[in-house]
Structures are given as structure tokens and as C-alpha cells.
N, CA, C and O atoms as a Tinker XYZ file with bonds, in Angstrom:
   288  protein
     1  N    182.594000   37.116000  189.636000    73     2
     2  CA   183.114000   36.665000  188.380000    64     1     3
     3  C    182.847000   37.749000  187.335000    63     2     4     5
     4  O    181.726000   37.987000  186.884000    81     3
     5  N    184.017000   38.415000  186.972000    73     3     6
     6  CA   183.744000   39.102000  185.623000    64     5     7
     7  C    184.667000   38.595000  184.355000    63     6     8     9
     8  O    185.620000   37.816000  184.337000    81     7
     9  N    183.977000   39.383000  183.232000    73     7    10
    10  CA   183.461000   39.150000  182.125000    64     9    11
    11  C    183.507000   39.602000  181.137000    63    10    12    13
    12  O    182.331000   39.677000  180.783000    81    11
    13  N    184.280000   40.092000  180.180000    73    11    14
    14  CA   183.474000   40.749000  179.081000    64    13    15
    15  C    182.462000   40.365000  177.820000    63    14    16    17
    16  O    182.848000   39.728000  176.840000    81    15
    17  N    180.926000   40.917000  178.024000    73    15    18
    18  CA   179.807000   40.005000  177.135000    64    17    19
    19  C    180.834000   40.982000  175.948000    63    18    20    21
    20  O    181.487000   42.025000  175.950000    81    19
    21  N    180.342000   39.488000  174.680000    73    19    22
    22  CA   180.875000   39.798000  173.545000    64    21    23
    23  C    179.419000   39.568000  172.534000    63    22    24    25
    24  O    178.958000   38.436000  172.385000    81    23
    25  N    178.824000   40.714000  171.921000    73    23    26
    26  CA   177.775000   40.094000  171.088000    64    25    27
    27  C    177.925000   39.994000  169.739000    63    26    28    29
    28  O    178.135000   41.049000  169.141000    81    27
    29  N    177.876000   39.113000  169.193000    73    27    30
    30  CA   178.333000   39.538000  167.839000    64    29    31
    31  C    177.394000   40.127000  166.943000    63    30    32    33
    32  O    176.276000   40.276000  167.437000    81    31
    33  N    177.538000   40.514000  165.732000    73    31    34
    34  CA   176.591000   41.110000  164.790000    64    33    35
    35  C    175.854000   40.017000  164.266000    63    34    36    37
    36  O    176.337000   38.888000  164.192000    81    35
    37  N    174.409000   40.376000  163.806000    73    35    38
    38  CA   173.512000   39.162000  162.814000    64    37    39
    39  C    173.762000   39.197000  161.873000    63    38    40    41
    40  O    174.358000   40.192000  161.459000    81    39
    41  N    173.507000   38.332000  161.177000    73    39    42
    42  CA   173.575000   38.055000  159.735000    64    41    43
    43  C    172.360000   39.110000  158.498000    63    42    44    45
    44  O    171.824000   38.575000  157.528000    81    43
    45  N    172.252000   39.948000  158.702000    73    43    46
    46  CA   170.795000   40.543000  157.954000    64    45    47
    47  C    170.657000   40.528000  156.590000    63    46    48    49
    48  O    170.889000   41.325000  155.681000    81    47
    49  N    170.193000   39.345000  156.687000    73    47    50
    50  CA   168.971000   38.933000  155.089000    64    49    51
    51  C    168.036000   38.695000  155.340000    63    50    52    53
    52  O    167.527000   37.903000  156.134000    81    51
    53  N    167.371000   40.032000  154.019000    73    51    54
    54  CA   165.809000   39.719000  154.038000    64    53    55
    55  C    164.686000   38.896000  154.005000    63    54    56    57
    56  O    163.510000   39.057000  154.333000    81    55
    57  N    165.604000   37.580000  153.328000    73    55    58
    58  CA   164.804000   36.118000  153.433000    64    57    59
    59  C    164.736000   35.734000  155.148000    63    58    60    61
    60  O    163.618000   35.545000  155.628000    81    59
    61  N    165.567000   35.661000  155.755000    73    59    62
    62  CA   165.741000   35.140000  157.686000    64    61    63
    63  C    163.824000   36.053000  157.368000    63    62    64    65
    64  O    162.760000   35.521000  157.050000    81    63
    65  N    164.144000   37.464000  157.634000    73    63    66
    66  CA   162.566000   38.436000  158.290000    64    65    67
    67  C    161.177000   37.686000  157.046000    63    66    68    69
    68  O    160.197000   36.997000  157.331000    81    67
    69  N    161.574000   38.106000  155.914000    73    67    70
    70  CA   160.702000   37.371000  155.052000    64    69    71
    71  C    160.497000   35.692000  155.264000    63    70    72    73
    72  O    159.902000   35.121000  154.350000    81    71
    73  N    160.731000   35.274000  155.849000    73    71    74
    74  CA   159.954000   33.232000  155.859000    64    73    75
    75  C    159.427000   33.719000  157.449000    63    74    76    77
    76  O    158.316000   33.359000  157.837000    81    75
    77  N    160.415000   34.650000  158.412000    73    75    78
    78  CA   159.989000   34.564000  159.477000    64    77    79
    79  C    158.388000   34.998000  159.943000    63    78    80    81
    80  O    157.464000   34.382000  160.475000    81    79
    81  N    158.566000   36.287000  159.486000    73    79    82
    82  CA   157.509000   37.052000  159.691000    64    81    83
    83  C    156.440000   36.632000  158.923000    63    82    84    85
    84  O    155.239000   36.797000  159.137000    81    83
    85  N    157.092000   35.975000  157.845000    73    83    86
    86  CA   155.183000   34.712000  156.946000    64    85    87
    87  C    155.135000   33.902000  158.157000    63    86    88    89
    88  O    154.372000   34.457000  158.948000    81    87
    89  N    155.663000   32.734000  158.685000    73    87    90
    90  CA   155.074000   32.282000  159.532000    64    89    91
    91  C    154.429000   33.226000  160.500000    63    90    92    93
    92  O    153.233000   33.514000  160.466000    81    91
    93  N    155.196000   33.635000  161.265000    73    91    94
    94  CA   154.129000   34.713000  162.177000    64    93    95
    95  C    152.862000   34.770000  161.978000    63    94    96    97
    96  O    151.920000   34.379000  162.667000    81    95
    97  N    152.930000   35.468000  160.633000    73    95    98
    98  CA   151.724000   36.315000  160.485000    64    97    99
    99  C    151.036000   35.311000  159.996000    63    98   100   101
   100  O    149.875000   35.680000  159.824000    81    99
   101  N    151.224000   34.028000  159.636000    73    99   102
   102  CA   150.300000   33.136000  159.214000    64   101   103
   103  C    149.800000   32.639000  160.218000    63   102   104   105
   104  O    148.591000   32.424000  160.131000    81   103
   105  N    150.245000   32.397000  161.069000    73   103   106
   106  CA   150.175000   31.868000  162.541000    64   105   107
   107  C    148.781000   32.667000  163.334000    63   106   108   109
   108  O    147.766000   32.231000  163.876000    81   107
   109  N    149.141000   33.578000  163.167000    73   107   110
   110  CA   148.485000   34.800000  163.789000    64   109   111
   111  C    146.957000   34.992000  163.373000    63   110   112   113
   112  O    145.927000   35.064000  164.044000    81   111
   113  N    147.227000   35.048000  161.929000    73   111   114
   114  CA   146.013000   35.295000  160.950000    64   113   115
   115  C    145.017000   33.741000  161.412000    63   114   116   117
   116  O    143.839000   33.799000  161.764000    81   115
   117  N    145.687000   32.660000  161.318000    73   115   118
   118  CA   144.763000   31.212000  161.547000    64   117   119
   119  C    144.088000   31.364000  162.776000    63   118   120   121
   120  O    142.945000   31.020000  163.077000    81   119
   121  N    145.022000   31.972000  163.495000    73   119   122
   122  CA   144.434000   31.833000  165.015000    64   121   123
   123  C    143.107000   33.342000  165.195000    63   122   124   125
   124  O    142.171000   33.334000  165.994000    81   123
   125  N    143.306000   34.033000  164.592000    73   123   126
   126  CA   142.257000   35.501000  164.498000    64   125   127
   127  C    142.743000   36.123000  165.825000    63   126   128   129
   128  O    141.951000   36.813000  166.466000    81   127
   129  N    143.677000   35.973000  166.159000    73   127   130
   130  CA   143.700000   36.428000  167.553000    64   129   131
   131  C    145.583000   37.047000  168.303000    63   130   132   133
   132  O    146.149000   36.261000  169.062000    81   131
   133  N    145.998000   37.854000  168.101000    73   131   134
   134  CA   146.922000   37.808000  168.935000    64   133   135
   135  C    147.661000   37.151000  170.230000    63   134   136   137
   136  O    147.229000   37.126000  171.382000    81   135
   137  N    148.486000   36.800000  169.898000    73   135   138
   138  CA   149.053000   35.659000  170.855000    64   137   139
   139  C    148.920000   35.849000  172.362000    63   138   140   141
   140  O    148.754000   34.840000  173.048000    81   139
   141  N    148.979000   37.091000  172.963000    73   139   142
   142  CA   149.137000   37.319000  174.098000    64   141   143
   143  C    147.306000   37.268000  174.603000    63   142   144   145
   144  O    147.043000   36.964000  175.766000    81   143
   145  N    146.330000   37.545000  173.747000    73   143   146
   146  CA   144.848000   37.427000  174.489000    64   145   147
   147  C    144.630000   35.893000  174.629000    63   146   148   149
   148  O    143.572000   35.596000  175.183000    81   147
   149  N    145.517000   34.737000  174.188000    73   147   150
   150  CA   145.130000   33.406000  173.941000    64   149   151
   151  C    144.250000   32.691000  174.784000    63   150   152   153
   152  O    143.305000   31.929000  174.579000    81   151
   153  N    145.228000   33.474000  176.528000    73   151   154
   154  CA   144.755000   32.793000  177.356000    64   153   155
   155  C    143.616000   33.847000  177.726000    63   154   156   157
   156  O    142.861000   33.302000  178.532000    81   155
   157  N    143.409000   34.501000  177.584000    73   155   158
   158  CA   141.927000   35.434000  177.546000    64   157   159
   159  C    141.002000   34.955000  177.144000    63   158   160   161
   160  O    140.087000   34.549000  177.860000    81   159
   161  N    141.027000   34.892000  175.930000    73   159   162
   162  CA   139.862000   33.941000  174.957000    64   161   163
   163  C    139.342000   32.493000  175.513000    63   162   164   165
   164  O    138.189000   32.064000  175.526000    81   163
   165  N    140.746000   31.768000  176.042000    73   163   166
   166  CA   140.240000   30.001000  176.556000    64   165   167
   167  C    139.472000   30.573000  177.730000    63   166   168   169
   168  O    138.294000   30.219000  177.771000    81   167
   169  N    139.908000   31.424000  178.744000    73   167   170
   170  CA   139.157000   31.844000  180.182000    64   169   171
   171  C    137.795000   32.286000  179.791000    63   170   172   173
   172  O    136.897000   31.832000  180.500000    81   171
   173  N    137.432000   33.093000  178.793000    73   171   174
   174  CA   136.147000   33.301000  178.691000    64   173   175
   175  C    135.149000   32.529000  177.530000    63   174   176   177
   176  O    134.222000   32.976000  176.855000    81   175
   177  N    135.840000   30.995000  177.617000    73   175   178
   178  CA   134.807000   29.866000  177.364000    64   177   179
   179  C    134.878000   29.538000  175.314000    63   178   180   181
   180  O    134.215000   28.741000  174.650000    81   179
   181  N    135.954000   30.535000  174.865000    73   179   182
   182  CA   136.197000   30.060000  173.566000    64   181   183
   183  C    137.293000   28.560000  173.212000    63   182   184   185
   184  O    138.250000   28.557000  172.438000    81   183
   185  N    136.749000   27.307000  174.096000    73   183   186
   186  CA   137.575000   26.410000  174.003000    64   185   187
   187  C    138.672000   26.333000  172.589000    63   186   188   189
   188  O    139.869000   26.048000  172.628000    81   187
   189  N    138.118000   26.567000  171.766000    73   187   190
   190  CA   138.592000   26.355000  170.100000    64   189   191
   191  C    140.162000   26.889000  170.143000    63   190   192   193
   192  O    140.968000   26.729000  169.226000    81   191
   193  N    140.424000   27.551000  171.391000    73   191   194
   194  CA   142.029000   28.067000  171.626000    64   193   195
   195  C    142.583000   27.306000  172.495000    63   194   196   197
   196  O    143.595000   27.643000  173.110000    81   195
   197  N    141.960000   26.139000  172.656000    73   195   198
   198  CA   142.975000   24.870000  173.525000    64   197   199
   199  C    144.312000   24.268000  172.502000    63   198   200   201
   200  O    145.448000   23.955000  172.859000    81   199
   201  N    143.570000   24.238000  170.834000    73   199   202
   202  CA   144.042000   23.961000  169.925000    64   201   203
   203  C    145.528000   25.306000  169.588000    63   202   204   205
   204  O    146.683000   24.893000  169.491000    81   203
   205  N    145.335000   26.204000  169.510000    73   203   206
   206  CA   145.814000   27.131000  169.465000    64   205   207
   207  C    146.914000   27.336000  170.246000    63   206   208   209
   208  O    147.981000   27.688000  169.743000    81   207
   209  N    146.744000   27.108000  171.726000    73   207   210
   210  CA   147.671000   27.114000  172.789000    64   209   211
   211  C    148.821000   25.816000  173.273000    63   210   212   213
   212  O    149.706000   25.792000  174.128000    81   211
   213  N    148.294000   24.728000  172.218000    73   211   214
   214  CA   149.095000   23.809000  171.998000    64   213   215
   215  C    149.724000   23.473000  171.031000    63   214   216   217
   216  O    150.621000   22.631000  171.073000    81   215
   217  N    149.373000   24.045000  170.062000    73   215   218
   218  CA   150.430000   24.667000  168.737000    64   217   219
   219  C    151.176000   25.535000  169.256000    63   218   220   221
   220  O    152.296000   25.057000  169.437000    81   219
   221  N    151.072000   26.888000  169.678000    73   219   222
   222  CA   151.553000   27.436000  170.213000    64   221   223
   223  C    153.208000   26.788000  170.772000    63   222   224   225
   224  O    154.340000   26.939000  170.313000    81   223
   225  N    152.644000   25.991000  172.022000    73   223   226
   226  CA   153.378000   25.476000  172.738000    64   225   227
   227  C    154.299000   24.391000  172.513000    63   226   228   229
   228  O    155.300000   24.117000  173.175000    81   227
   229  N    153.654000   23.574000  171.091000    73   227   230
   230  CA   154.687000   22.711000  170.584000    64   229   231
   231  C    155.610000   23.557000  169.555000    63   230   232   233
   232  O    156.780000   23.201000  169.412000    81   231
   233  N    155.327000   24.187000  169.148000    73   231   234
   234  CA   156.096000   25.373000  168.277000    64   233   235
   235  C    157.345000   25.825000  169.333000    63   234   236   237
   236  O    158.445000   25.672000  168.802000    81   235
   237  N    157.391000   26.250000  170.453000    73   235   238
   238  CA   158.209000   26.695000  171.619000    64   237   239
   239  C    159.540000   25.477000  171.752000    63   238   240   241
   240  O    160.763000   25.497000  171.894000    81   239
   241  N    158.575000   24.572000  171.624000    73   239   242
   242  CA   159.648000   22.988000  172.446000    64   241   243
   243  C    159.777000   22.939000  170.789000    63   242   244   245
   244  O    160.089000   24.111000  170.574000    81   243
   245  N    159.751000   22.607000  170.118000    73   243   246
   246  CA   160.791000   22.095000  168.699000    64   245   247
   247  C    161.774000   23.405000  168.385000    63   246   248   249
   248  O    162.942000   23.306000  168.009000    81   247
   249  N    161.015000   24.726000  168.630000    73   247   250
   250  CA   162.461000   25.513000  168.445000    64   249   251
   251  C    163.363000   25.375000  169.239000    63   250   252   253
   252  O    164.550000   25.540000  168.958000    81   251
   253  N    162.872000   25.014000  170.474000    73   251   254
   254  CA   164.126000   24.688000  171.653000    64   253   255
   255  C    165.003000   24.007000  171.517000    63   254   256   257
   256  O    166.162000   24.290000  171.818000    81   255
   257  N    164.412000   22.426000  170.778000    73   255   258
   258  CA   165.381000   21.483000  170.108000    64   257   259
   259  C    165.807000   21.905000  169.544000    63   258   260   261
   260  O    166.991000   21.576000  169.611000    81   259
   261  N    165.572000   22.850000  168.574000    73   259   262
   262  CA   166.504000   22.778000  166.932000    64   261   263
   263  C    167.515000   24.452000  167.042000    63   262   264   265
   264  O    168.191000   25.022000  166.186000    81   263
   265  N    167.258000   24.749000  168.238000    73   263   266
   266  CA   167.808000   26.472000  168.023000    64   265   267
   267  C    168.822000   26.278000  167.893000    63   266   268   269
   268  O    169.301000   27.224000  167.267000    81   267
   269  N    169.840000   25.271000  168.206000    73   267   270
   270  CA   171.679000   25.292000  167.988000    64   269   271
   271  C    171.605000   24.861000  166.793000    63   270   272   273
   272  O    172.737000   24.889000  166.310000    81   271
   273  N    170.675000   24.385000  165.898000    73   271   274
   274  CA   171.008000   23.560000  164.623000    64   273   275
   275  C    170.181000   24.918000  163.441000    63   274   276   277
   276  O    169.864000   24.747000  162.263000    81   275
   277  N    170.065000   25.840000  164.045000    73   275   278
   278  CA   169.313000   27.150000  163.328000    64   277   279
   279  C    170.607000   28.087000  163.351000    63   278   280   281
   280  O    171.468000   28.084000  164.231000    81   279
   281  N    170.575000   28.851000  162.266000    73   279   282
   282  CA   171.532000   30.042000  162.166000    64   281   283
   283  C    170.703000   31.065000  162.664000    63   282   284   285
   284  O    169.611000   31.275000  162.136000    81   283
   285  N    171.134000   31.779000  163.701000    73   283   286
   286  CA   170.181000   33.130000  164.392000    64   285   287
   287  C    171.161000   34.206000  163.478000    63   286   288
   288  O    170.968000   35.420000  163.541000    81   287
């Protein structure tokens, strides 16, 4: 089956990167920790990132819901 992918262009406003990248980095900053050591930190006995990894993870599943109802 072929195809031609068609991608279209984004929309680029600085507000989309500006609210985005505040959450991020707010995200980031609460947690003291970069996202990818998360599961590093729970393995070496800092439970306090169980909390962390389930924010995390409910954050994942509500964007999932809402990504067709989001302008990318």
C-alpha cells in the first residue's frame, strides 16, 4: 500500500512554547528530578517518586483523551 505522507505546517505561537514549557518546567522543578531518572530514584528506595510517577502517568492518559480536542 502506498501513499503519499502529507505533513502539514504548525501553527508557531509563542504562547503554544510559553504555557507549554511553564508546565514542563514546573513539573520538573516540583519533582527535583528529571523525568527519565524517575524510575532510578523509586529503585534506589526514594519512595516519594511513587507520587511523581503517577502524576506523571495520569498526565499521559488525560492528554490521550483530550489530544483531538487540543490544537497541535
Amino acid at each position: 500500500m502506498e501513499g503519499k505522507i502529507q505533513i502539514r505546517d504548525k501553527i508557531k505561537t509563542i504562547y503554544r512554547y510559553l504555557i507549554g514549557g511553564f508546565i514542563f518546567g514546573l513539573g520538573w522543578a516540583l519533582a527535583g528530578a528529571c523525568p527519565a531518572p524517575m524510575f532510578i530514584l523509586l529503585g534506589a528506595g526514594y519512595t516519594v517518586f511513587i507520587v511523581y510517577l503517577l502524576a506523571a502517568m495520569t498526565g499521559t492518559f488525560v492528554y490521550g483523551m483530550l489530544r483531538k480536542r487540543i490544537p497541535h
